[in-house]
Wavefront OBJ file of the C-alpha trace (Angstrom):
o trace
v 65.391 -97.617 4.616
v 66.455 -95.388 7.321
v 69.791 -94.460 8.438
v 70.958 -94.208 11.937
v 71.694 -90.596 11.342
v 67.448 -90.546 10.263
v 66.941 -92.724 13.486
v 68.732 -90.273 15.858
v 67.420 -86.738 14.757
v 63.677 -88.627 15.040
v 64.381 -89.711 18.503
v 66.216 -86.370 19.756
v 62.886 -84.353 17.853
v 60.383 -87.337 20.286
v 62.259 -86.269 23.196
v 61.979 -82.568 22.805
v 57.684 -83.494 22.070
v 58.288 -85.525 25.612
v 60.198 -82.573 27.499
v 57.531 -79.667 26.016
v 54.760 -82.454 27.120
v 55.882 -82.335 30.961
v 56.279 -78.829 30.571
v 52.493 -77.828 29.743
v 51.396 -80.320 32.354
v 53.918 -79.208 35.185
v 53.937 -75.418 35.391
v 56.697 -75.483 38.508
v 58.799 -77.513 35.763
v 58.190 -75.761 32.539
v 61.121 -73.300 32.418
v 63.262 -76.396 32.714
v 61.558 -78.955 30.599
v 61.294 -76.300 27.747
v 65.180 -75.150 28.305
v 65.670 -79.516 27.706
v 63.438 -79.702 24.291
v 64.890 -76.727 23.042
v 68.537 -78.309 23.588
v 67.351 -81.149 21.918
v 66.247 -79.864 18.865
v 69.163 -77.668 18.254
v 71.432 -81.407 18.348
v 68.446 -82.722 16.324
v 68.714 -79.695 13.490
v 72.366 -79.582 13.929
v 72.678 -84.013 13.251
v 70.138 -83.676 10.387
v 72.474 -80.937 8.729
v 75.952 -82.409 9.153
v 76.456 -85.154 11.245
v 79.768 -84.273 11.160
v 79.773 -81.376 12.851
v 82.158 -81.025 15.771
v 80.993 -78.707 19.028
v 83.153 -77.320 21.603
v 82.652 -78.691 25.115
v 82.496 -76.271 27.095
v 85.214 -73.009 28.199
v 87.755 -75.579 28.051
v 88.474 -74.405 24.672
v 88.427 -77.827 22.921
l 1 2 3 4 5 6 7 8 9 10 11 12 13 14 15 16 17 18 19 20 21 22 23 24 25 26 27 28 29 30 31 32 33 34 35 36 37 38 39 40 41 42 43 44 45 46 47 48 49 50 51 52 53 54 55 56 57 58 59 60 61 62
């Protein structure tokens, strides 16, 4: 059975596939649509490794 943790990393991994899709077929929005997918499979690796893992929000220092 799958866990929601399994659930997640597919769906962030399908959205990067979706992002790198537009990308190739939309050459004026490739730079952006790749930048996207490759955000998403960093969360994807990073939720697959720990789920726990806490990230910082920005320069706010928290």
């Amino acid at each position: 059975m799958a866990t929601v943790q399994d659930i997640s990393v597919k769906l962030l991994q399908d959205a990067a596939t979706f992002f790198r899709t537009i990308g190739e077929q939309n050459p004026e929005l490739e730079e952006q649509m790749i930048g996207n997918a490759d955000v998403y499979d960093q969360v994807a690796g990073l939720l697959a490794q720990d789920p726990f893992t806490e990230l910082s929000a920005g320069g706010d220092g928290e």
